[in-house]
N, C-alpha and C positions, 0 to 999 in steps of 0.2 A: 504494500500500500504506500502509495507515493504521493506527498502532498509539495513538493518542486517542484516549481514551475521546467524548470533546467533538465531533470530528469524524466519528467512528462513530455517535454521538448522532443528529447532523445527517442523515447519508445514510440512516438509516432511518428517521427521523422523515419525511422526505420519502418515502420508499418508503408509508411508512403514510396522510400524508396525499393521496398519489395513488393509496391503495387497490390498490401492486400487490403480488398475491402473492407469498409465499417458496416455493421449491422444496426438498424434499433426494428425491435418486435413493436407491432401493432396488432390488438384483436385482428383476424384473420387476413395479416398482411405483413410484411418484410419490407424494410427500408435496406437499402444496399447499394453502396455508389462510393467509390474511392477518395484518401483524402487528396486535396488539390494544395494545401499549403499550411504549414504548422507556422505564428508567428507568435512565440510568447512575449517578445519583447511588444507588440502592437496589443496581443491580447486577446488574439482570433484566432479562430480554425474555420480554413472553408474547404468545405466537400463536396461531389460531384450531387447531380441529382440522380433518382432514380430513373430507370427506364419505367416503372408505373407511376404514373401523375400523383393517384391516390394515396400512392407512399411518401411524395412529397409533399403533399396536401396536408397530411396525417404528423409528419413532422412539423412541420411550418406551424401547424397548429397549435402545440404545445409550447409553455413557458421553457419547458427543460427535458431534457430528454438522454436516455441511457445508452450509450453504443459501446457495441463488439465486435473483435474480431480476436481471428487466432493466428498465431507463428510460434512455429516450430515448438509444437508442446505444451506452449503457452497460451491462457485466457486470457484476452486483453478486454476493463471494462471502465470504461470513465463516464462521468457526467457531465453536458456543456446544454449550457443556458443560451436562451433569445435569440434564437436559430430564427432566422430572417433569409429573402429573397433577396444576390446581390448576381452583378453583373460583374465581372474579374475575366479580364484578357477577350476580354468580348462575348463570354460566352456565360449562360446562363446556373450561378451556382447557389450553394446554401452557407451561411457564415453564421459560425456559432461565437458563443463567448470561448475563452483559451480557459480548458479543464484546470480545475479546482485541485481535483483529485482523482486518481488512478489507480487500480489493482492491479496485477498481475499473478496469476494465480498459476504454479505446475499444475501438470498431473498430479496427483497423489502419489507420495511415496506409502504410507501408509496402510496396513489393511482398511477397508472397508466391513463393517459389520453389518446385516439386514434383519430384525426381526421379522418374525412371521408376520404381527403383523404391528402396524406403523404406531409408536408411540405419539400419544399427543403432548399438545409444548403450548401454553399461553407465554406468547413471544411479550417482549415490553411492558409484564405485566407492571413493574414500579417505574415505566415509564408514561408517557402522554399517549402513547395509543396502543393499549393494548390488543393483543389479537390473536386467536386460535391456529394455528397448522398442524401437521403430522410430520413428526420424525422420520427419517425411510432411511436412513443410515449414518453412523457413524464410526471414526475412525480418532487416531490420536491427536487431532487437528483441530477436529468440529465434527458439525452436522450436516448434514443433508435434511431442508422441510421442505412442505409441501403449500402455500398458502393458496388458498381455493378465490377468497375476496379478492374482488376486482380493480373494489378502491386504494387496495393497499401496495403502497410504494416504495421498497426494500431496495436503497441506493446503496454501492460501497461508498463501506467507511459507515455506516448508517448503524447506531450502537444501541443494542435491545438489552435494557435493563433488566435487573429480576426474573427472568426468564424460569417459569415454572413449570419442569417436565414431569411427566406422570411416569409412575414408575409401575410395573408390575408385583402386583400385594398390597394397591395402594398409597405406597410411599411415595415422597415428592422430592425434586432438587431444584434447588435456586441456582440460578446461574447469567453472568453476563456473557452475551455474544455478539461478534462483529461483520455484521454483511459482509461478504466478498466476493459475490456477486449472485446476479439472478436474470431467472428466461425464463420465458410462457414457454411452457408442454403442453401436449395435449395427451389428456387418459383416454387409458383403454374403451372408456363407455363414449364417450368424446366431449367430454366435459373441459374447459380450459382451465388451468391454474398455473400458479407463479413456482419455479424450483429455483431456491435459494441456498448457498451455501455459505455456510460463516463457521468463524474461529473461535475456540474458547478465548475468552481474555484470561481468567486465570483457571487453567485446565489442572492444576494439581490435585486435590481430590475427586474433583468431581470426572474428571474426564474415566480415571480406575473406577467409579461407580456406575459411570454409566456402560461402559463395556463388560462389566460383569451382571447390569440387568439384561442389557442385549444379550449376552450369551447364555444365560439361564432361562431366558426368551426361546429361544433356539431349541432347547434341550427337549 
């Protein structure tokens, strides 16, 4: 998680000069269009448009909005403000504000653990918006949830307080966690929901607790 501006610089400038695309998810649509210029010293980023109008429509229309893309191994996911229609070298582009903040996320080196079946977590509960998901897996990192609400808006960097997961036998764990990023999936029944993955902030007991409900889970 990167909050330089210089180091943010870097990781898209390289996105740029390997030509890979930026993503942002829209209810049943995909934004996708290359970036066209990283300037943090001005304080913008402008991006190409999509080949579907509607995806640029759909962007253009938000205050803020979350983009992705991947290299080599790596999840790349920031968030840029006031995404506006500009004109750059004649031709017609999108310019955001210059990211705040950045994730970058490996693969997991980590096991992955699955209960049979998903624990649930009131995310933020000693925060300002609390809200319900299911656990679908964890590892000595974090978690994998599942958030089903539409209205809810899990940026990285985005820090859920008190976070109260239900344990198996009825017992509970408090815990703080750290967005690090999130995408619309679609389930198997074809319902849409948001999959989130974030970091224990302090995983020292809690994270040995939680892997041995998961695994007694399992049994």
């Amino acid at each position: 998680m990167s909050r330089n501006a210089g180091e943010i610089a870097r990781v898209l400038e390289k996105a740029k000069a390997e030509g890979v695309p930026v993503k942002a998810y829209f209810p049943k649509l995909t934004f996708e269009a290359p970036l066209v210029l990283v300037d943090a010293k001005a304080g913008r980023l402008v991006i190409g448009r999509s080949a579907r109008e509607a995806a640029n429509e759909a962007l253009l229309s938000r205050p803020r909005c979350a983009f992705h893309c991947e290299m080599a191994g790596w999840h790349i996911e920031f968030v840029a403000a006031e995404p506006c229609a500009v004109a750059f070298q004649g031709k017609p582009l999108i310019q955001c504000r210059f990211p705040e903040i950045l994730a970058s996320n490996p693969r997991r080196h980590h096991e992955r653990i699955r209960p049979p079946l998903p624990l649930r977590v009131e995310a933020d509960a000693a925060g300002i918006m609390p809200f319900e998901a299911l656990i679908y897996d964890i590892s000595a990192e974090g978690v994998g949830f599942l958030v089903y609400a539409s209205h809810i808006t899990l940026e990285p960097g985005t820090l859920l307080r008190g976070c109260r997961i239900a344990l198996p036998g009825g017992a509970a764990l408090h815990t703080d966690l750290e967005v690090r990023y999130s995408r619309p999936v679609k389930l198997a029944d074809g319902r849409g929901a948001t999959r989130s993955g974030c970091r224990f902030v302090d995983p020292s007991p809690v994270v040995a607790e939680l892997i041995r409900a998961f695994t007694k889970s399992h049994a």
